[in-house]
C-alpha positions in Angstrom: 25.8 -11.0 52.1 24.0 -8.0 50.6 24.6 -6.8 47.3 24.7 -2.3 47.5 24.4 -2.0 44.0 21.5 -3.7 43.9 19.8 -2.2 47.0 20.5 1.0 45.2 19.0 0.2 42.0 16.0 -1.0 43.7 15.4 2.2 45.8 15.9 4.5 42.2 13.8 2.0 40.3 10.9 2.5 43.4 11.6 6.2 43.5 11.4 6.7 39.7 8.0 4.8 39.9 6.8 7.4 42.6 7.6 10.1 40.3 5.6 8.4 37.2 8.6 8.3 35.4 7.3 4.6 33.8 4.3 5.9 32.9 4.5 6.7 29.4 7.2 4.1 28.4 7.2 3.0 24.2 5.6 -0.5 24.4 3.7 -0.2 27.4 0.9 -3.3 27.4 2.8 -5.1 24.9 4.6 -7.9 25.6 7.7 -7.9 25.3 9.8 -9.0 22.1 11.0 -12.4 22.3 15.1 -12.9 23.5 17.1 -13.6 20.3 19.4 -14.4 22.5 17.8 -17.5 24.5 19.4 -20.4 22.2 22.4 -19.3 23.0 24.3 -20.6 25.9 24.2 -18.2 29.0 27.7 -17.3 29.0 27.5 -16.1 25.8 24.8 -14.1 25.8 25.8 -10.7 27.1 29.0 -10.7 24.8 26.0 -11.6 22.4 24.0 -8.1 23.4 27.0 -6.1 23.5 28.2 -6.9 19.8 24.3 -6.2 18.8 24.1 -2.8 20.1 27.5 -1.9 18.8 26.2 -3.1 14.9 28.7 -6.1 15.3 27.2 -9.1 14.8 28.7 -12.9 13.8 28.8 -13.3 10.2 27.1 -16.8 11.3 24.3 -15.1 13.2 24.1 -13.1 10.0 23.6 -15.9 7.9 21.2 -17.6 10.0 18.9 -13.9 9.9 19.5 -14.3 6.0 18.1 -17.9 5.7 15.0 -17.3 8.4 14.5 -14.3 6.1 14.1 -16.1 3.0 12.4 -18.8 4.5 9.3 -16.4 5.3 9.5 -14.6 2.1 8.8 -18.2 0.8 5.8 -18.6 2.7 4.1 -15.5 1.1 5.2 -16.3 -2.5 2.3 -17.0 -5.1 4.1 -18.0 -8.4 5.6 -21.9 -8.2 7.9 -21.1 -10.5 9.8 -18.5 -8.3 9.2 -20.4 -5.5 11.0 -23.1 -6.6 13.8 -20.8 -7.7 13.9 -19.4 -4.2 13.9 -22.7 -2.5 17.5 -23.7 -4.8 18.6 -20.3 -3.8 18.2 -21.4 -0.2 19.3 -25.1 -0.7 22.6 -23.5 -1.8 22.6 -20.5 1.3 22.1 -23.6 3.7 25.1 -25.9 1.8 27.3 -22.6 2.1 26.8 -22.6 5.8 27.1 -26.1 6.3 30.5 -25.6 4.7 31.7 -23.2 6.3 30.9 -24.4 9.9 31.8 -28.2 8.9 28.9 -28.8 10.7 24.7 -29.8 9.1 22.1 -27.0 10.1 19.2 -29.0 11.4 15.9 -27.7 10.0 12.9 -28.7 11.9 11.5 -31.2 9.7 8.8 -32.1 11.8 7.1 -28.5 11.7 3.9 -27.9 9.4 5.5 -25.6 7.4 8.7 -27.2 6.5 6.1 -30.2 5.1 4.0 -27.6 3.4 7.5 -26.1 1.4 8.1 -29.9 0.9 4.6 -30.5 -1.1 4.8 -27.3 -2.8 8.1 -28.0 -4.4 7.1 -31.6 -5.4 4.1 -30.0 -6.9 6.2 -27.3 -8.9 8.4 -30.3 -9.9 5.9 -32.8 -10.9 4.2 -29.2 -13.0 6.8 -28.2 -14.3 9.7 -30.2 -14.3 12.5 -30.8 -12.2 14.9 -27.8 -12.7 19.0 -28.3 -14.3 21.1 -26.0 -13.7 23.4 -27.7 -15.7 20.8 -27.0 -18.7 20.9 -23.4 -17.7 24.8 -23.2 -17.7 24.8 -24.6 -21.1 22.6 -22.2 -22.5 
């Protein structure tokens, strides 16, 4: 069985290229962005797209965006000591989200980043100390 809609959009997409319509697209000879969609199962994924464009996104999906976020701010950061900070800041972002899903996030501990992190906070701790908050809340 043939699909009408399809042969329709087919014959305006080929018509539209006739008429150079395409040719001065944003992004042309780039590739395109990667799907932030993909992980997701296929089901989901237009509902996914839909809540996107609207500005409604999943308050998890949100989180997620917030630790991947501070994750790469980490990467770029020069002074141990804030580092270090930043790293509890996640730790505790990571715990919150745990919590609320009742379910561990699984960080790819195998990766050459997430074992760079690693040494630079046992560096910052064996430099300066391992941090208490407990000492700070006492204060």
């Amino acid at each position: 069985m043939f699909n009408v809609t399809a042969i329709i959009a087919e014959e305006l997409i080929r018509k539209a290229e006739k008429e150079g319509k395409f040719e001065d697209l944003e992004g042309k000879g780039k590739p395109l962005a990667p799907d932030e969609a993909a992980n997701l199962p296929p089901e989901l994924r237009m509902a996914y797209r839909i809540l996107k464009s609207s500005g409604h996104l999943p308050a998890e999906v949100l989180e997620e965006k917030e630790i991947t976020c501070a994750i790469d701010l980490l990467e770029s950061m020069e002074d141990e000591q804030e580092r270090y900070r930043q790293v509890q800041k996640l730790n505790v972002m990571i715990m919150q989200m745990n919590e609320r899903r009742r379910r561990p996030i699984t960080l790819d501990t195998s990766s050459d980043y997430y074992r760079r992190i690693v040494e630079k906070v046992r560096l910052a701790e064996e430099r300066y100390g391992k941090h208490d908050d407990n000492a700070d809340n006492q204060r």
